[in-house]
N, C-alpha and C positions, 0 to 999 in steps of 0.2 A: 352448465358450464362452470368450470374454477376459475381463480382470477388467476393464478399461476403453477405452476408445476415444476417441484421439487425433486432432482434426478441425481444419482449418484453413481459414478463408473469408476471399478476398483478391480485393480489387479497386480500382479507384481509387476515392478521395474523393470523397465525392458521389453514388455508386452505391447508400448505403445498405447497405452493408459489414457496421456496426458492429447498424446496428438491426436487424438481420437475425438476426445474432449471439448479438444479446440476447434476441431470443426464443427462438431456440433453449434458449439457456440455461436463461429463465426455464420453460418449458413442461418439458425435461427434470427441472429442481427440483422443480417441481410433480408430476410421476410419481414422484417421490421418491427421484429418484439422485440422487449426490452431483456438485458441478459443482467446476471450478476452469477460472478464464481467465487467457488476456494479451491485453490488446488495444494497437495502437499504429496510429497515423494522423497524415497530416502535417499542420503547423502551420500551412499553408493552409487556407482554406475550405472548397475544393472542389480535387479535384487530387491529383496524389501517390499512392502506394501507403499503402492502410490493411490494416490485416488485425486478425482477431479468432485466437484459438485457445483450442478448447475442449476440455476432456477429464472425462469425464462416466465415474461408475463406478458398480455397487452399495456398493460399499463405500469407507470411506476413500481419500481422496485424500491425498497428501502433498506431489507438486509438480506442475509444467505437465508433465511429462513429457520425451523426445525428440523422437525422430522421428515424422514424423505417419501415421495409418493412413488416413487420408483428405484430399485437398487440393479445396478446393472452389474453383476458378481463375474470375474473375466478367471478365478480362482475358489479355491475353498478358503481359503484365509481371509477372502474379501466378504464371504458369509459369515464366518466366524464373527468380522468384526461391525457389520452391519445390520445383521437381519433384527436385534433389538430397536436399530433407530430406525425403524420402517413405520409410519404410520396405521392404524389400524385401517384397512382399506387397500392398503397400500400393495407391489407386486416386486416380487422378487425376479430375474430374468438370470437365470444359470447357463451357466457351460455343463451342458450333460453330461461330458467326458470326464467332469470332477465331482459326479454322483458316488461314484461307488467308492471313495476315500470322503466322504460329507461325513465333516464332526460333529456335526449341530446335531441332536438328537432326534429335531422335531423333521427333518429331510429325510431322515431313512427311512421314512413310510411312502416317497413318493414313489408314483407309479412312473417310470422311464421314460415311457413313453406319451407323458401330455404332463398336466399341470394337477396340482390340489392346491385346495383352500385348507391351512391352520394356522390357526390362532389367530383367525383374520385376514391373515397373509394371505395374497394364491400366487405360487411359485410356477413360474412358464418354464420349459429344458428348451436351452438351446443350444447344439453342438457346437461350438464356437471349433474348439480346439480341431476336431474330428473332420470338422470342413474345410477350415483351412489348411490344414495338413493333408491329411489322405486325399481329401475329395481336388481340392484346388493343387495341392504338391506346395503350398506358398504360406508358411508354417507364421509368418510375420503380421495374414494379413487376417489371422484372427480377431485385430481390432474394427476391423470393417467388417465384419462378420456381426457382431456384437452394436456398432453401428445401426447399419442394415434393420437389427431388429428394433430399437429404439424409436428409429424414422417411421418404420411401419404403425408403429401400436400411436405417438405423438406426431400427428402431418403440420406440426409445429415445426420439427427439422423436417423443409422441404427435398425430398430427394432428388431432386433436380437439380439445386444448388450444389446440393453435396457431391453427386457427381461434377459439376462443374470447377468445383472447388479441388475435388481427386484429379481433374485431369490437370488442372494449373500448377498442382503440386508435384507430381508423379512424370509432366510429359519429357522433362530432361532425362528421364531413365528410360524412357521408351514407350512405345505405344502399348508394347505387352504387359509392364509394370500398369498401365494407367485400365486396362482392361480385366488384367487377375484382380484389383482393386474392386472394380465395379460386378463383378460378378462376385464377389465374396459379397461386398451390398446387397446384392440381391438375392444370393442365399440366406441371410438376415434378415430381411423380408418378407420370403417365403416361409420360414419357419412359424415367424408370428402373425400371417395373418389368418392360418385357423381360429386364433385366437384373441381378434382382436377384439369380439365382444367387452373381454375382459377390462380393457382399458375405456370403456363409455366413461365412466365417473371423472376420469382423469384427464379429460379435454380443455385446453383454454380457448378463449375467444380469438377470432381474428382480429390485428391491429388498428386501431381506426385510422391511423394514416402512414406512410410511409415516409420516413425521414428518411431524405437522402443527402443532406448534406453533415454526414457523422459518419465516425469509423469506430469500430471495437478495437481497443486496447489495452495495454495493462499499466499500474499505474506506475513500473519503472519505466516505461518507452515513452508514455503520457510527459513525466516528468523531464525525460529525454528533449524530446519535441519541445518542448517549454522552454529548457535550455536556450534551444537553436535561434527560438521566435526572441528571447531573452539577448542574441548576440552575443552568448559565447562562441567562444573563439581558440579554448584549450582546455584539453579534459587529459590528466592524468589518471590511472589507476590501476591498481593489483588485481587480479581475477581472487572474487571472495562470493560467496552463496550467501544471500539473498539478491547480490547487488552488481554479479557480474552481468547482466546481460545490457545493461544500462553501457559499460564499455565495448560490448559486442558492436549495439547498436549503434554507441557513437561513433565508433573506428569504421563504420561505413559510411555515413551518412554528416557525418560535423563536416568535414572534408568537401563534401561538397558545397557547403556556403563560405568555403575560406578559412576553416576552421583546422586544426592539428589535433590528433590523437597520441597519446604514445602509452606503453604499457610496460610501468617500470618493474624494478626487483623487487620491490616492497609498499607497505605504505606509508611511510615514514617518506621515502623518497618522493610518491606521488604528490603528495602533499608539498613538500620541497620543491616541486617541479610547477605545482600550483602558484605558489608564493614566489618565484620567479617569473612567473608571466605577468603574473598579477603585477608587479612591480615596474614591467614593461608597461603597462595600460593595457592589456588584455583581460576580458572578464573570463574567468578561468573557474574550473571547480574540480573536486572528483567524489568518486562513488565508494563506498565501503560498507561492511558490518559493524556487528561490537569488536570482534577481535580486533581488527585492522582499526577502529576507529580509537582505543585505547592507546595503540602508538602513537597517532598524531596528537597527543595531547601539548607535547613542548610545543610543538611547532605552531599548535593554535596561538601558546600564550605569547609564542613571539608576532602572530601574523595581530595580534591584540598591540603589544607595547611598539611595536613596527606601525603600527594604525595599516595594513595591508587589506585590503578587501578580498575573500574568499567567499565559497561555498561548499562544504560536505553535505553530501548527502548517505547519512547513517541508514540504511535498508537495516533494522533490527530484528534479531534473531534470536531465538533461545540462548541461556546461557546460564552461569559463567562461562569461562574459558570458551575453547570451541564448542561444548555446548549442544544446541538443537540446530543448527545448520539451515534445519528445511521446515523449520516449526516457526508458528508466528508468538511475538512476544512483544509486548511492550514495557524495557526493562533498561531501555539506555537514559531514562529522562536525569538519572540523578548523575551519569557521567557528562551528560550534554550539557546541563546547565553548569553543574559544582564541580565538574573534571579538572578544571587547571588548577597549576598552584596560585600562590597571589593571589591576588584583583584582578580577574580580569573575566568578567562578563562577556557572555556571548547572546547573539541574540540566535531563539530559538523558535524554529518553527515545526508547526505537524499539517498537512493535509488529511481530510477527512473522507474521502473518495479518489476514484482516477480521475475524472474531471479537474478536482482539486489539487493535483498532485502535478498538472498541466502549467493553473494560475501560481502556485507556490514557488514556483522553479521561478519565473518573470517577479515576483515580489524578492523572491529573498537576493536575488541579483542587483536588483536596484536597491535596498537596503544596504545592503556589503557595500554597492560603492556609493551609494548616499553618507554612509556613518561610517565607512572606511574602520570594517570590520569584519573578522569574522561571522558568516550564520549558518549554522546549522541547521539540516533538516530532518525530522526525523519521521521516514515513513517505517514498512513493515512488511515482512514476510507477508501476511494473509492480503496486505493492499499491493504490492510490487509488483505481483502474481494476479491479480486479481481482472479478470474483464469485464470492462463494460463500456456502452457507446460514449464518448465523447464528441458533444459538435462544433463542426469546423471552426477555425478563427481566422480571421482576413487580419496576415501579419502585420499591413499596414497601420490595425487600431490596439496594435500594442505600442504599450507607453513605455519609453525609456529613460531614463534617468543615472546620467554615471555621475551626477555628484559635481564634488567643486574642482574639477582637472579643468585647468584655466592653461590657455597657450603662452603667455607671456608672462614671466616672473615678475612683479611688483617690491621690490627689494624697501620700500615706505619707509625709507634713513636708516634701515638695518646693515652691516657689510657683505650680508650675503644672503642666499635664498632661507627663509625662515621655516624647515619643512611642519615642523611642529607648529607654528605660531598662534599664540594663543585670539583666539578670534570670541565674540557675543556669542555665536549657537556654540563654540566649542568643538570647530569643524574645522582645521585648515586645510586650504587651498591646495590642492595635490597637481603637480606637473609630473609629463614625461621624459625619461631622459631622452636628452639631445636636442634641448630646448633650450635656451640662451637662456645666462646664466645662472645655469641647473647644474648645484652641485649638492650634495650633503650626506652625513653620514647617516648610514642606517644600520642596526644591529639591534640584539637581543638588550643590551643592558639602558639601564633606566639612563635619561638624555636631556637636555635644557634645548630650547626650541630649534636650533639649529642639529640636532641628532646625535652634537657632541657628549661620550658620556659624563654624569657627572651623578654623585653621589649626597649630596648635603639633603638637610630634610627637607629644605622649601623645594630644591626642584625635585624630589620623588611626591612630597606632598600635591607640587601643584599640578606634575603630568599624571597622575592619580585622578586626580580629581577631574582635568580635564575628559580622559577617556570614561570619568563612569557617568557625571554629564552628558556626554555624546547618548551614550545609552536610555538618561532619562529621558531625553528630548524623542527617540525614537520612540519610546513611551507612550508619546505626549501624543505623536503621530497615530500610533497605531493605534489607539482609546478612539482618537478622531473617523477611524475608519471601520465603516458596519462589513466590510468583505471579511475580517478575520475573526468574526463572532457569527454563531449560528443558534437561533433562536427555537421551537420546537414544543408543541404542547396549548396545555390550557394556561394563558398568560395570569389566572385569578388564581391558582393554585399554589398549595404551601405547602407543595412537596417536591420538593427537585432532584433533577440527576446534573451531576457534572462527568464532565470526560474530556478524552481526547484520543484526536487520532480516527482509525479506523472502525473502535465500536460503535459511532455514531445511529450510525443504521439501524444496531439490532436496538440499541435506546430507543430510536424513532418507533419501529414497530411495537415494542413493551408497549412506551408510552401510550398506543392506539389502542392496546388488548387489555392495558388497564382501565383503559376509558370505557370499556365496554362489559367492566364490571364495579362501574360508578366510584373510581379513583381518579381524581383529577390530577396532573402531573404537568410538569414543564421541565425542559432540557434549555442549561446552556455549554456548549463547545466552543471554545477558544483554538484559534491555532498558533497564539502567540503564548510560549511556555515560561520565555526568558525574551526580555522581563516582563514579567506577569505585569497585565492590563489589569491592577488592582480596581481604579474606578468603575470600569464595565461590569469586574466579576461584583463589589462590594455591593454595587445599587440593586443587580439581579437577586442579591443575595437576602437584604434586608425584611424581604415579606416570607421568607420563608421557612417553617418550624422542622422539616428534616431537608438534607440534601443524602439522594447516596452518590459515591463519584465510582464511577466505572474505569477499570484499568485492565490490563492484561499483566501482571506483575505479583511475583507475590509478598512484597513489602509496603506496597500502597502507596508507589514514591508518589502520587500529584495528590493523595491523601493528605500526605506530610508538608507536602509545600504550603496547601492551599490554608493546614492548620494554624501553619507558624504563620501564613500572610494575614489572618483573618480569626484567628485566635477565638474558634467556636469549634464543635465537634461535628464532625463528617461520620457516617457509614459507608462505608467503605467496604467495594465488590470486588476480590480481586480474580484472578483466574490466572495459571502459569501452564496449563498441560499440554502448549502449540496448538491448539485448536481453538478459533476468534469464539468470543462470546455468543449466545444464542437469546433471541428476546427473551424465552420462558424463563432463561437462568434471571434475567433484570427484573422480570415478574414477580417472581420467586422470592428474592432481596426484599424488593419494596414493599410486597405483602409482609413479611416477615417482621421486617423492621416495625413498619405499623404497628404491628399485632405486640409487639416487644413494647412499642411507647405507650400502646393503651392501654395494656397491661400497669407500666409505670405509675402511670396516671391514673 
């Protein structure tokens, strides 16, 4: 038995790719293994190569894996671009109907009618196309077809559930739609169970127990739901790819805890519409990419000198400009952090999983209105997208915190409400309007504590210095707190990876496949970017003679942070091609580099 199983479904846009995918997915979770995906599809409607990839295990997951133990080809383009990352061993599952146009050199030897073995490979024909069309008349539902054969060769995807799941999805269209479904299944099935010898090697174990208080998500819905348990209460936003379904989801569902949705012209506006609630006493946020998030950049620096409490949530995407739309990229850190003009820090965060993407959303909320500031989150195409089980939380034992919003104004000999007033933590006291004697001005331009403007040096010096105060103190907080550091490895080892973000995983995995060729290594991940938890990273830092740091970017931005904070030299991994990092790639680095300093030395 294998500990897990590596599968891959690709086809064009439009084929029903992705939904295909996803049941799989979900139906595996429901049997109670552990799931972990990537999906990517292109920024057309219909069209393009999409692909999903799943790797399903009894046990712990850590990253997407490599190579795949299964390619489920729904196309000829999906051969084209897969059949090199097939493992040796490994099985190709075709649509026979795109035999006789097969580019690949090494397929026009097959026989039509069953499978061969080369180059390790052994290739199964299954008519997808030809079934669902001629045979069924229901030309769409060649995804279930293709399906069908998957379940058969892996009883890892239960077909019982999967039926169960076609009928809950399909019974608003009718009973016929929920029937042509299930018999295109099982012409998928029947195809490959002549052959299902072929898949022995390829079995995982059954679950050892059955979690039933967890659901499969992904990590913009995760972060969604975080939100809600968080008590927001207003989400503005523009529909923008990687990060629109976050406003899909909450324009259903915020609503029903007493919450408001609205979906403005722009994001320049959203954000506007943000800092308006926010102002009310509503914890408010919204959702965007790089493009959309480049606009809000005034309006951060005002929700900064305003001291207004926010949350954006940056789903990052390839780029410059519009860019990769549907590709993962980690490539916004140097707008998130250094984006405004002035002074004016933000504090930033990254979640490192969906689970994580859940708790982030309840921190950065109470952050914002603890230090009455904007925060920034920054997740990711490959994690926004991504499934896997997260377990329940009983809303009760989330902890809220808005910070100093006090009912009653304490005017302490002043003539009027002091909104600025300089206070020991560098915090003041925040009312809402229509609160006895609550008045004061608020605007974009620099202000002496009651919000009237004013330009001399002492008061730009001293609300300067108050607002980047606030900042250290949050510092102070987060160094104190082991939730936003993740640890990983041989703790005796003097050889580290740094990162952040979503590569964590496939780091985790390196780290275990280095260890197993007597390379000792340790990971630390931070999820606080701005402002860097200098004393956590410095002490990790001290015992050790190489670091590589892992990014998806190809200028090395937390490279360059970590150099100027820390003023020693980094190796530095970078990757830009929309596609998450793989352990072998982190392998690969580390080896490398070694072999470079022993060389040196």
């Amino acid at each position: 038995m294998k500990d897990d199983v590596l599968i891959l479904v690709g086809g064009e846009g439009g084929e029903g790719v992705i939904s295909a995918s996803e049941i799989l997915v979900k139906a595996a979770a429901r049997a109670g293994y552990e799931v972990y995906t990537f999906r990517t599809f292109p920024a057309e409607i219909r069209g393009g190569h999409a692909q999903m990839q799943i790797r399903v295990s009894p046990k712990e997951i850590l990253s997407l894996g490599d190579r795949f133990d299964v390619v489920i080809a729904m196309n000829d383009e999906a051969v084209q671009l897969h059949l090199h990352e097939i493992k040796a061993g490994g099985i190709l599952i075709y649509d026979k109907s795109e035999y006789d146009k097969a580019s690949v050199a090494d397929l026009k030897t097959l026989d039509p009618n069953g499978y061969i073995q080369k180059n390790n490979i052994t290739v199964v024909m299954v008519p997808m196309t030809d079934t669902a069309g001629r045979d069924l008349k229901t030309p769409k539902s060649k995804n279930m077809v293709a399906t069908g054969a998957i379940c058969a060769a892996l009883p890892c995807f239960r077909i019982d559930i999967i039926k169960e799941m076609i009928k809950q999805q399909f019974i608003k269209k009718g009973d016929l739609v929920v029937q042509t479904n299930w018999q295109a299944l099982d012409a998928g099935v029947k195809y490959i169970q002549p052959n299902l010898k072929l898949f022995d090697s390829l079995q995982i174990g059954e679950p050892k127990s059955k979690k039933s208080k967890r659901m499969v998500t992904t990590g913009n819905i995760a972060f969604s739901l975080g939100s809600i348990l968080a008590g927001c209460k207003y989400f503005a936003g523009y529909p923008i790819t990687p990060a629109s379904d976050v406003l899909e989801y909450l324009s259903v569902h915020l609503p029903k805890f007493g919450g408001n949705v609205i979906q403005t012209e722009d994001e320049i506006s959203a954000l506007a519409s943000v800092l308006g609630a926010s102002y009310a006493g509503l914890r408010a946020y919204t959702a965007t990419s790089g493009p959309g998030f480049s606009l809000m950049q005034e309006l951060l620096g005002f929700a900064h000198i305003a001291e207004l409490p926010c949350v954006v949530l940056d789903v990052q995407r390839g780029g410059p400009s519009t860019g990769l739309p549907t590709k993962a990229e980690q490539s916004d850190l140097n707008i998130a952090v250094f984006g405004a003009h002035g002074d004016a820090p933000r504090i930033v965060l990254a979640p490192l999983d969906v689970p994580d993407c859940l708790q982030v959303a309840i921190k950065s909320f109470n952050l914002a209105d603890k230090y009455q500031t904007p925060v920034i989150v920054l997740s990711e195409q490959s994690l926004a997208h991504r499934f896997e089980p997260i377990e329940w939380i009983d809303p009760s034992t989330v902890a809220i915190d808005r910070g100093k919003i006090v009912e009653e104004v304490q005017l302490n000999g002043k003539p009027r409400y002091a909104r600025y007033d300089l206070t020991e933590d560098h915090i003041s006291p925040r009312v809402l309007p229509g609160t006895k004697n609550y008045y004061y001005i608020m605007g974009g331009l620099e202000h002496n504590i009651y919000g009237k403007p004013g330009y001399t040096p002492e008061i730009h010096k001293t609300m300067t210095e108050k607002r980047m105060k606030k900042l250290e103190l949050a510092r102070e907080e987060i160094e104190k707190d082991k939730y936003y550091f993740e640890e990983f490895g041989d703790t005796n080892a003097s050889i580290g990876i740094m990162g952040w973000g979503a590569t964590i995983g496939s780091t985790k995995e390196a780290i275990l496949l280095l260890k197993k060729e007597g390379i000792s290594v340790k990971t630390l991940y931070t999820k606080v970017l701005s402002p860097l938890p200098v004393e956590t990273i410095g002490k990790w830092l001290k015992s050790l003679d190489m670091v590589v740091v892992i990014e998806m970017n190809a200028l090395g931005q937390f490279t360059r942070v970590l150099e100027a904070a820390f003023k020693r030299d980094f190796v530095s991994l970078t990757k830009c091609d929309g596609v998450p990092i793989k352990p072998e790639e982190i392998v690969g680095k580390v080896k490398s580099a070694l072999a470079l300093e022993r060389r040196l030395v």
